[in-house]
Backbone as JSON, one array per atom type, in Angstrom:
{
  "sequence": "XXXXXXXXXXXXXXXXXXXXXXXXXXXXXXXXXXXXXXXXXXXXXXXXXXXXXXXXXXXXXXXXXXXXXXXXXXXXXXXXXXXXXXXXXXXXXXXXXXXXXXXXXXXXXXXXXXXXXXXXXXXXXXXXXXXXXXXXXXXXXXXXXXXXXXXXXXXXX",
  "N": [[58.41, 71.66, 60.36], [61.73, 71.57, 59.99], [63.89, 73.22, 57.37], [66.86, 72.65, 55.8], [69.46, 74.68, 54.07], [72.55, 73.87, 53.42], [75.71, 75.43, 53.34], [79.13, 74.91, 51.98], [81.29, 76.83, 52.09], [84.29, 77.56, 52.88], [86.45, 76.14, 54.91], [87.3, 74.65, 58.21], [88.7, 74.3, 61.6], [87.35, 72.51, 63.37], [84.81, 72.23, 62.34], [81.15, 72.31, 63.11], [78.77, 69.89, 62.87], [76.8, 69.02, 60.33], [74.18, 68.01, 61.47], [74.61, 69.68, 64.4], [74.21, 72.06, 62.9], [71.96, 71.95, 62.53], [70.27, 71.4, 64.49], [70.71, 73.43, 66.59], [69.74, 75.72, 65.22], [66.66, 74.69, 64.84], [65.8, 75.02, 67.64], [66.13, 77.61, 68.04], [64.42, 78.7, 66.37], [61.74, 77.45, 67.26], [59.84, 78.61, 68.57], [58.39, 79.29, 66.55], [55.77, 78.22, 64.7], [54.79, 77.7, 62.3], [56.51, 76.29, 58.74], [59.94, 75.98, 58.55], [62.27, 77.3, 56.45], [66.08, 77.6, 55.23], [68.84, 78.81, 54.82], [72.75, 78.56, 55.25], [75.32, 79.62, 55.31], [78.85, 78.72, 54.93], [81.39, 80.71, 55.22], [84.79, 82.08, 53.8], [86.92, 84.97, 54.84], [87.92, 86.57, 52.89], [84.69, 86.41, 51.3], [83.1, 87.31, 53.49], [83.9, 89.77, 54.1], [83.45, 90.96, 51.37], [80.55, 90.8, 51.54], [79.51, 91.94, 53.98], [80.48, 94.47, 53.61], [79.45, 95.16, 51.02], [76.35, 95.23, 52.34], [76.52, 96.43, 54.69], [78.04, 98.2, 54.32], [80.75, 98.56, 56.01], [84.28, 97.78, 56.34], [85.15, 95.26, 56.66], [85.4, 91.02, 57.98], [82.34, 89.91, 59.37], [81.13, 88.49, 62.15], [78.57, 86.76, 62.11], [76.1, 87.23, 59.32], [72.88, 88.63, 58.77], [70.34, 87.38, 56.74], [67.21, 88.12, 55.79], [64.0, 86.56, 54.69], [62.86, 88.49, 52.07], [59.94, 88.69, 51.37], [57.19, 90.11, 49.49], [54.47, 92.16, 50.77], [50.6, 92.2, 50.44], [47.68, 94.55, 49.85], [46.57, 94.08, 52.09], [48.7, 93.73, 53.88], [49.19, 92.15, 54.6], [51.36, 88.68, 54.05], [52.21, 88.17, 49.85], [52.77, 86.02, 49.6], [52.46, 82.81, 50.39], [55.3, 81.29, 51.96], [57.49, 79.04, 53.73], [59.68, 80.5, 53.74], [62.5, 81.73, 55.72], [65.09, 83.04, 55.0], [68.75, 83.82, 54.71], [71.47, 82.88, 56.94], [74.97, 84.11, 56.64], [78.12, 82.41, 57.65], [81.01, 83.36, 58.98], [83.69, 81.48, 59.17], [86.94, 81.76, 59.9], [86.59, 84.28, 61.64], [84.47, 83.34, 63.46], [86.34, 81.53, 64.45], [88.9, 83.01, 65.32], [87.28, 84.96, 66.93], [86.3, 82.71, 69.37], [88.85, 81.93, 70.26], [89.91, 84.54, 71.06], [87.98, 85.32, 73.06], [87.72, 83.14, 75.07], [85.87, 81.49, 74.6], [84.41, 78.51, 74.24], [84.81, 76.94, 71.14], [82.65, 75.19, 70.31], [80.42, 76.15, 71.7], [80.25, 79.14, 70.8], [79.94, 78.97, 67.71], [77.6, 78.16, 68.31], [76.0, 80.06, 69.57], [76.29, 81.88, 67.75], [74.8, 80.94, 65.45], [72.24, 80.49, 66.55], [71.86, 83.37, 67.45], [71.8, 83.94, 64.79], [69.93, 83.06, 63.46], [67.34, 84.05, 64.84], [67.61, 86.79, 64.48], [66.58, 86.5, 62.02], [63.88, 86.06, 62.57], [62.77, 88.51, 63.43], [63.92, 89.5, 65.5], [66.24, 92.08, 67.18], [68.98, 94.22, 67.75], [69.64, 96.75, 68.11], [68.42, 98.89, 69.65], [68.25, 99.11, 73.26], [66.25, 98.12, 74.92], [65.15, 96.06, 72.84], [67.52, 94.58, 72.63], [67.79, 93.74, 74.98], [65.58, 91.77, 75.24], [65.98, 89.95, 73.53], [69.31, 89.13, 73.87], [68.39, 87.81, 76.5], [66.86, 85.92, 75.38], [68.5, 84.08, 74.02], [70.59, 83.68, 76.0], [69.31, 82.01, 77.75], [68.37, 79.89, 75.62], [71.1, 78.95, 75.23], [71.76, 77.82, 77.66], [69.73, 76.18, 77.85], [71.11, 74.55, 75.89], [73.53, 73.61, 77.64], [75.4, 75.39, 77.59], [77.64, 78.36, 78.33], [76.09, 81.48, 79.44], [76.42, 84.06, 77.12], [77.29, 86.34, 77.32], [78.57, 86.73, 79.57], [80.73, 88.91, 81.18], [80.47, 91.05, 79.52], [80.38, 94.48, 79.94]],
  "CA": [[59.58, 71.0, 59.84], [63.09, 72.69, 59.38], [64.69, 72.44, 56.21], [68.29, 73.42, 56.21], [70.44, 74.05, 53.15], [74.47, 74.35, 54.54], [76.73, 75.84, 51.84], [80.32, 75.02, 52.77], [82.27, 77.27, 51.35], [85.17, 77.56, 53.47], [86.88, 75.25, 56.1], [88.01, 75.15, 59.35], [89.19, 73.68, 61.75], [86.26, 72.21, 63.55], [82.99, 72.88, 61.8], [79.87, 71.58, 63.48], [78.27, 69.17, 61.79], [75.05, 69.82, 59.8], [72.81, 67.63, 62.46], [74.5, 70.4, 65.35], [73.5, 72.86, 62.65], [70.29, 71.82, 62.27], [69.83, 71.35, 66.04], [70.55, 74.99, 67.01], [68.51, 76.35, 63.68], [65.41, 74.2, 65.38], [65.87, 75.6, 68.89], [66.04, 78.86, 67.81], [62.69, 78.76, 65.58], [61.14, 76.45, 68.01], [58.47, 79.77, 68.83], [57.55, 79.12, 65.06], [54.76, 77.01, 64.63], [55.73, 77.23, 60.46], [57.56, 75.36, 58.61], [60.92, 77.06, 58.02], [63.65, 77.09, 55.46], [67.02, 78.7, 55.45], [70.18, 78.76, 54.25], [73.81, 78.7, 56.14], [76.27, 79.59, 54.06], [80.27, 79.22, 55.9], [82.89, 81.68, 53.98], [86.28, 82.87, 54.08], [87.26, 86.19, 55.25], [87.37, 87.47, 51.47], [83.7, 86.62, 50.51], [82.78, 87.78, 54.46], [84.41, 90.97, 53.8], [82.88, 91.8, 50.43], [79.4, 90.78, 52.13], [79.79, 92.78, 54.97], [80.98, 96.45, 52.77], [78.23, 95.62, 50.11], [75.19, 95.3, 52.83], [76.22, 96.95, 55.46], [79.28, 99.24, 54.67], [82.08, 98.03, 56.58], [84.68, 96.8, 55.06], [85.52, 94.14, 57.73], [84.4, 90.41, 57.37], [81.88, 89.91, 60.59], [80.92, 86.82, 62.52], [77.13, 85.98, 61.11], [74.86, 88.06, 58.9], [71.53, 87.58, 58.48], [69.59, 88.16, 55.41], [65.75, 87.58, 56.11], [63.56, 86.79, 53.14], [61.52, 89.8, 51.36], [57.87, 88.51, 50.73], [55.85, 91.35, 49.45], [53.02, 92.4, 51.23], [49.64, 92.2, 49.58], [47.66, 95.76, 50.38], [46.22, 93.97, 53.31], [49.43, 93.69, 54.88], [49.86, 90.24, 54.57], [52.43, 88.37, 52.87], [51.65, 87.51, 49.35], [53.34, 84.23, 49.57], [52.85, 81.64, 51.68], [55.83, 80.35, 51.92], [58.61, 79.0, 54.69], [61.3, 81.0, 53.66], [62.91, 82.41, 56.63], [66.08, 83.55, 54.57], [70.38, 83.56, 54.93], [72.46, 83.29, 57.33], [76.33, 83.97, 56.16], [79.03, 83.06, 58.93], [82.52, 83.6, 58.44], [84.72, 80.61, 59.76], [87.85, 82.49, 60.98], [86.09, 85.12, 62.24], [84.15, 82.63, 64.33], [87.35, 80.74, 65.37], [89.23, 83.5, 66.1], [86.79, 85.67, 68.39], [86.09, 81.74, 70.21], [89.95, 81.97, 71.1], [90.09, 85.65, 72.2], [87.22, 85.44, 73.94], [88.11, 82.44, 75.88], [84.96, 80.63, 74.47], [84.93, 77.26, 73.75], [84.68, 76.64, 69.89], [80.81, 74.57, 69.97], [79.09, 77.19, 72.38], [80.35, 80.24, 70.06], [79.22, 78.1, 66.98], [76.13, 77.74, 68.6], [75.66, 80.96, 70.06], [76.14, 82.48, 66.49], [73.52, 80.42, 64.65], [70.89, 80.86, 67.7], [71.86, 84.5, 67.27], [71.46, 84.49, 63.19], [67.99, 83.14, 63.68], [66.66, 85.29, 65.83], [67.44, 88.1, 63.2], [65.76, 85.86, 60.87], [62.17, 85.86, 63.28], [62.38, 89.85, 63.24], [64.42, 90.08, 66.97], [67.17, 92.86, 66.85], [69.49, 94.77, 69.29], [70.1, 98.25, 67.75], [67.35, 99.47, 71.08], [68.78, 98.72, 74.52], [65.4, 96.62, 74.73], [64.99, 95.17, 72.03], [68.5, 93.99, 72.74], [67.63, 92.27, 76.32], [64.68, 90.89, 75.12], [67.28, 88.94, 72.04], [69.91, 88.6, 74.72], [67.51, 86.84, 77.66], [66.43, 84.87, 74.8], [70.0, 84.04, 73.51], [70.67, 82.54, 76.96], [68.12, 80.52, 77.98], [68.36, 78.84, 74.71], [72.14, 78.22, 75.03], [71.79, 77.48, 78.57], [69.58, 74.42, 77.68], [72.12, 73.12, 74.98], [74.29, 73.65, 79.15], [76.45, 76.65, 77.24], [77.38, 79.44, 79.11], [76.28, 82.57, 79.06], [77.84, 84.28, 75.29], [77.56, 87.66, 76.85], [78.98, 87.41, 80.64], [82.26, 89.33, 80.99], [80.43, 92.2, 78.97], [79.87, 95.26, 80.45]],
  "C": [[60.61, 72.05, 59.42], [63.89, 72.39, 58.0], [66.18, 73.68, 55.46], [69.31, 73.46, 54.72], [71.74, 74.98, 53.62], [75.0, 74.19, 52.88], [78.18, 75.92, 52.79], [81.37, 75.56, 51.77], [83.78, 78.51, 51.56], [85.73, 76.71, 54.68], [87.32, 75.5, 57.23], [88.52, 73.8, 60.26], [88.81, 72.36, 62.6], [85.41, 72.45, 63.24], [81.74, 71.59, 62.65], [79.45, 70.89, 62.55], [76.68, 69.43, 61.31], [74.0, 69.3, 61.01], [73.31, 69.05, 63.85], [73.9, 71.87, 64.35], [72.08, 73.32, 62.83], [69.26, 72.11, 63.71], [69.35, 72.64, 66.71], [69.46, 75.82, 65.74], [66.74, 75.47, 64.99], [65.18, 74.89, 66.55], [65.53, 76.8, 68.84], [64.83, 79.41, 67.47], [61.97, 77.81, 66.7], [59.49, 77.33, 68.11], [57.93, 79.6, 67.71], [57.13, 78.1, 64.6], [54.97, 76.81, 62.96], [56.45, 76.23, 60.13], [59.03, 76.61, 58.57], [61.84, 76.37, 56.98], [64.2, 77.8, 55.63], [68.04, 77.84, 55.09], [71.54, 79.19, 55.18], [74.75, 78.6, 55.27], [77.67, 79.98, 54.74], [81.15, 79.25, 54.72], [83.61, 82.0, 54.68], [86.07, 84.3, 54.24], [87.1, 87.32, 53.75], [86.06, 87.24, 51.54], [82.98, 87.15, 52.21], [82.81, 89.01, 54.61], [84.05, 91.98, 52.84], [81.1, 91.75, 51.1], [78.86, 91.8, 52.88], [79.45, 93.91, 54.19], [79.89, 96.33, 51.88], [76.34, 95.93, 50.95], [75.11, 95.98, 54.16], [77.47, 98.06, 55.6], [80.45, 99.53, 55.32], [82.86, 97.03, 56.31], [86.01, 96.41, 56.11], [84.82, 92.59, 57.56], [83.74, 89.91, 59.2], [81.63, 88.67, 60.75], [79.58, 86.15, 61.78], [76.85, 87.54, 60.11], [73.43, 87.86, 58.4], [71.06, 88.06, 57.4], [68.54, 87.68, 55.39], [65.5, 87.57, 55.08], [62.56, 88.1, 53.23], [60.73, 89.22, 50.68], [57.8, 89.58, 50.94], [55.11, 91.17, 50.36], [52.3, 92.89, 50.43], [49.11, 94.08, 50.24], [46.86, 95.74, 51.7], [47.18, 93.92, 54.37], [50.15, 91.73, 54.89], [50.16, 89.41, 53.42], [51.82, 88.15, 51.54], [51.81, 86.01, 48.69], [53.23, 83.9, 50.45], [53.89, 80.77, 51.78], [57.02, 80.49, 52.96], [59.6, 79.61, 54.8], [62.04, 81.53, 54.72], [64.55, 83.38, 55.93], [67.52, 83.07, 54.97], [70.65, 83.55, 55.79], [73.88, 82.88, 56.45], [76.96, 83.59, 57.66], [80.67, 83.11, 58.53], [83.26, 83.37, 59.7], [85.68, 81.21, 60.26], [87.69, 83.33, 61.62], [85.62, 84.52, 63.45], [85.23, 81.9, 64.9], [88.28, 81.49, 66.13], [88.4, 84.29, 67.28], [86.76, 83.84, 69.54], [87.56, 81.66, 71.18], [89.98, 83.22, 72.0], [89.01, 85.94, 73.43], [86.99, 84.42, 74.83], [86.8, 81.43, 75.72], [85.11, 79.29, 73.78], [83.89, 77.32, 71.76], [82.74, 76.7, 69.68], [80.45, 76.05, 70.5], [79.33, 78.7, 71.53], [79.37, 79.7, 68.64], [77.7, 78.78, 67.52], [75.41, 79.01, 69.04], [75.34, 82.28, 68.65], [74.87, 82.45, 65.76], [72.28, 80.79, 65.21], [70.44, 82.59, 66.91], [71.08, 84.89, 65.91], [70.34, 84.28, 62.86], [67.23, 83.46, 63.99], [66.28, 86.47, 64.82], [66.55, 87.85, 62.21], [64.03, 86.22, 61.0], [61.69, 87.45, 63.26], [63.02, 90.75, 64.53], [65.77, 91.19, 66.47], [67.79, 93.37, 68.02], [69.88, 95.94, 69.38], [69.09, 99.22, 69.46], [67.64, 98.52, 71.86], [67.56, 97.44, 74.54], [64.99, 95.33, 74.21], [66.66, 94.2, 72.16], [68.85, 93.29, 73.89], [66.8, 91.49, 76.09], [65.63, 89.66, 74.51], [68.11, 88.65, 72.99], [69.65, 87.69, 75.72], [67.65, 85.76, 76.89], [67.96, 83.74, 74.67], [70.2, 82.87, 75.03], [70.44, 81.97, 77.57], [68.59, 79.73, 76.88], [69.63, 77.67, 74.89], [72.24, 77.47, 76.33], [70.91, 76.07, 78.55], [70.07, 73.77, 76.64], [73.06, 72.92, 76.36], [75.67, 74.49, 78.67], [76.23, 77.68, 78.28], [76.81, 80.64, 79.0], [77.13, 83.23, 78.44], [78.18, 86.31, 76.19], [78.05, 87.68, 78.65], [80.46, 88.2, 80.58], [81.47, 90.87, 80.38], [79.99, 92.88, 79.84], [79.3, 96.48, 79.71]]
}
């Protein structure tokens, strides 16, 4: 079971609605037989901006960020909570509306391509290693490709 809490704390001009939230959040975790929880929290460019420079030092406000949860590990290695948490995503609404214009993407499939994305980070996937960044990419569009989105990353070279 997914259990979604959406913090709206900024507007736009289309926002998905929590069930397309929820939708892509499920899809994404689908590989996780768990339960999950998580948080989606949509901000303005200020609280995107201080987010950003306090956790990752750039003092720009970016499209998602993820913030996984920190369970301890016991000294066996394994968690010492059992519990669903999967952790944050932040996304930051004009950020997401403007790259959807410059990048000629339609609004939903950016949306959607975000959240997919911010969950992924959540499961432990990453893209800093060329590999580790096709494995997350393959994934990325299969997924969106059965909501019938396009590929988020053709055009890149």
């Amino acid at each position: 079971m997914l259990e979604l809490d959406l913090q709206l704390a900024s507007e736009g001009k289309q926002l998905p609605s929590e069930a397309q939230f929820r939708d892509w959040c499920a899809l994404a975790l689908r590989q996780r037989s768990a339960d999950s929880e998580l948080t989606i929290r949509l901000v303005d460019e200020a609280e995107g901006r201080e987010l950003n420079h306090t956790w990752r030092h750039k003092n720009y406000a970016t499209n998602v960020l993820s913030f996984p949860a920190d369970v301890p590990d016991g000294p066996d290695g394994v968690p010492l909570l059992d519990i669903p948490l999967l952790g944050d995503l932040v996304i930051c609404v004009p950020v997401v509306e403007r790259e959807a214009i410059e990048q000629g993407k339609r609004l939903e499939a950016h949306w959607a391509h975000l959240v997919i994305h911010g969950c992924l980070h959540l499961l432990g996937y990453d893209h800093i290693e060329d590999l580790e960044a096709e494995e997350m990419e393959t994934l990325e569009r299969i997924l969106l490709a059965e909501l019938g989105h396009p590929d988020p990353y053709a055009g890149d070279e």
